[in-house]
C-alpha positions as CSV (number, residue, x, y, z in Angstrom):
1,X,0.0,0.0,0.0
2,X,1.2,3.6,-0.8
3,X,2.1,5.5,1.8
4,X,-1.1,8.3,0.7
5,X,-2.9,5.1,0.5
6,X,-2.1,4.6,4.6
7,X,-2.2,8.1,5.5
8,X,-5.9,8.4,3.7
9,X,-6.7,5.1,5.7
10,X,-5.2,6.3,9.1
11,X,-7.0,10.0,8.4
12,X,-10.5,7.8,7.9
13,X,-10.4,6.2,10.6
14,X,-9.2,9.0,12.9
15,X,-12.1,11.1,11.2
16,X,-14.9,7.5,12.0
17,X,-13.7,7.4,15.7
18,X,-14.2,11.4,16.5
19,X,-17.6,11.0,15.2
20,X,-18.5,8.0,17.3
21,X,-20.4,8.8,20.3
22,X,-21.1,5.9,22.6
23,X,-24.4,6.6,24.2
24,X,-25.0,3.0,25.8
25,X,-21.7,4.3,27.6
26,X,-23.3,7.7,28.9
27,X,-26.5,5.7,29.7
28,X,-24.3,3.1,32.1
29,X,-22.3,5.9,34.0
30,X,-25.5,7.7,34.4
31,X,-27.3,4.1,35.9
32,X,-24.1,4.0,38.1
33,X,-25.0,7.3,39.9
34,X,-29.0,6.0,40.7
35,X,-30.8,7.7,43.6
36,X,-31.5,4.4,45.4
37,X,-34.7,3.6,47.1
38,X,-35.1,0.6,49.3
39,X,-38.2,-0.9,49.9
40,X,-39.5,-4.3,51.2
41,X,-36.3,-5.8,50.8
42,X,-35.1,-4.6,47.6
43,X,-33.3,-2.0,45.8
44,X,-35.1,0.3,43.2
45,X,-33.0,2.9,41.1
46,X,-34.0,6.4,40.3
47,X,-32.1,8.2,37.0
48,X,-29.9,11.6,39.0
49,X,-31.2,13.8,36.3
50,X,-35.1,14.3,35.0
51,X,-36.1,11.6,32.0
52,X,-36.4,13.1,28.9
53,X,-40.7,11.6,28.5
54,X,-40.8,13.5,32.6
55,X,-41.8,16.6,31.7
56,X,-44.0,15.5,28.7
57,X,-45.4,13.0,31.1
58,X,-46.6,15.5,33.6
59,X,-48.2,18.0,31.2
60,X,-50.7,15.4,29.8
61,X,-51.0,14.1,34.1
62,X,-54.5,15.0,35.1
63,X,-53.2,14.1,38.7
64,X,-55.7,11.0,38.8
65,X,-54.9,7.9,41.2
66,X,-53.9,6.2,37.8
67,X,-51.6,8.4,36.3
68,X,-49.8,8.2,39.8
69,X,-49.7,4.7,40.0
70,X,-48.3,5.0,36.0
71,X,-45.7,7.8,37.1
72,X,-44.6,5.6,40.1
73,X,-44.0,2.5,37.8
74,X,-42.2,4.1,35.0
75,X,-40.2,6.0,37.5
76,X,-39.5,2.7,40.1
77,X,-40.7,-0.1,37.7
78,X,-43.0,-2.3,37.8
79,X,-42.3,-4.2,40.8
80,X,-42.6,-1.3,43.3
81,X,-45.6,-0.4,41.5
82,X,-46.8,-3.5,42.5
83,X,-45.5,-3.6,45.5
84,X,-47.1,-0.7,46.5
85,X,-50.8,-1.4,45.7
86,X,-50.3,-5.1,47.2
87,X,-53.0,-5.9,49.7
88,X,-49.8,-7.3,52.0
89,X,-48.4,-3.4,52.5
90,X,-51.8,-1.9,54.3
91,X,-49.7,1.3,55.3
92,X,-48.7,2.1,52.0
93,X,-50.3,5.4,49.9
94,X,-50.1,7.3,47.2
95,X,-49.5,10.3,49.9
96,X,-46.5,8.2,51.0
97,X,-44.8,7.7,48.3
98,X,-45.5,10.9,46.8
99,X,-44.2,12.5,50.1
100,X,-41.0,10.7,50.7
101,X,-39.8,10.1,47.6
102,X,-41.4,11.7,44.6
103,X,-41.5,15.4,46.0
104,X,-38.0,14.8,47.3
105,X,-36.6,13.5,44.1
106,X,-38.6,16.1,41.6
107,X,-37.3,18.8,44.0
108,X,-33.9,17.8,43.2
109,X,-34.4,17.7,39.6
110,X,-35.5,21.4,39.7
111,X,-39.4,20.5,39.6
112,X,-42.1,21.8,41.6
113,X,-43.9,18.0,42.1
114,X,-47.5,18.8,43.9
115,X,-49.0,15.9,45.6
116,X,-51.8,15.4,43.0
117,X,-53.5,12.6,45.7
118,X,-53.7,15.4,48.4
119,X,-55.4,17.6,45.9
120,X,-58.2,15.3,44.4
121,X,-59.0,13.8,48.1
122,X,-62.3,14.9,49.2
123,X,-63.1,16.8,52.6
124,X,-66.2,15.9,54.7
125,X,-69.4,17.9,53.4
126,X,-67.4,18.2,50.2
C-alpha cells in the first residue's frame, strides 16, 4: 500500500472514531450514579437527572390515582408499582410515596412536584 494510500486510511479512521459517540456508555455511567430507594427488601433505582418523557409526562397528568400509580412505575418499575398497591403493605399510599420520595426526588431535579393525591382527596361535606 502507498504511503497516501495509509495516510488516507489512518485519516479515515481517525475522522470515523471522532464522530463516534457511545451513548449505551453515557447511559451506564449515568445508571451508576442512581438515587437508590429501598423498599420491602429490595433496591429500586432512580435516573440523578429528570427523563427526557418527565416533563411530557406531567403535562398530559390530570393528577388521577392512575396516572400516579403509571408515574410511580415508569419511574420505580413495575415491581414497586406492585408492590405498593399489594393488599400485603396496608400502610402504604399514594401520599406516602408521593411525600417521601417523589417530591424529594422532583425537588432535586428542579421541579415543583405537587402531591396530586392530596389535591383530588375529598373533605367531609365536600
Amino acid at each position: 500500500m502507498s504511503k497516501a494510500l495509509e495516510a488516507a486510511a489512518r485519516l479515515a479512521k481517525k475522522e470515523e472514531e471522532e464522530l463516534f459517540i457511545d451513548f449505551d456508555e453515557a447511559v451506564k455511567e449515568n445508571e451508576a450514579k442512581a438515587i437508590r430507594v429501598k423498599f420491602d427488601g429490595q433496591v429500586f433505582n432512580l435516573p440523578r437527572t429528570v427523563p427526557a418523557w418527565l416533563p411530557l409526562f406531567l403535562n398530559k397528568s390530570d393528577g388521577s390515582d392512575k396516572d400516579n400509580l403509571k408515574l410511580i412505575e415508569s419511574l420505580l418499575g413495575a415491581d414497586f408499582a406492585k408492590k405498593i398497591v399489594s393488599d400485603k403493605n396496608n400502610f402504604v399510599s399514594f401520599d406516602l410515596v408521593n411525600d417521601k420520595i417523589l417530591t424529594p426526588v422532583m425537588a432535586r431535579w428542579g421541579i415543583d412536584f405537587t402531591n396530586a393525591t392530596e389535591k383530588n382527596e375529598k373533605t367531609p361535606g365536600s
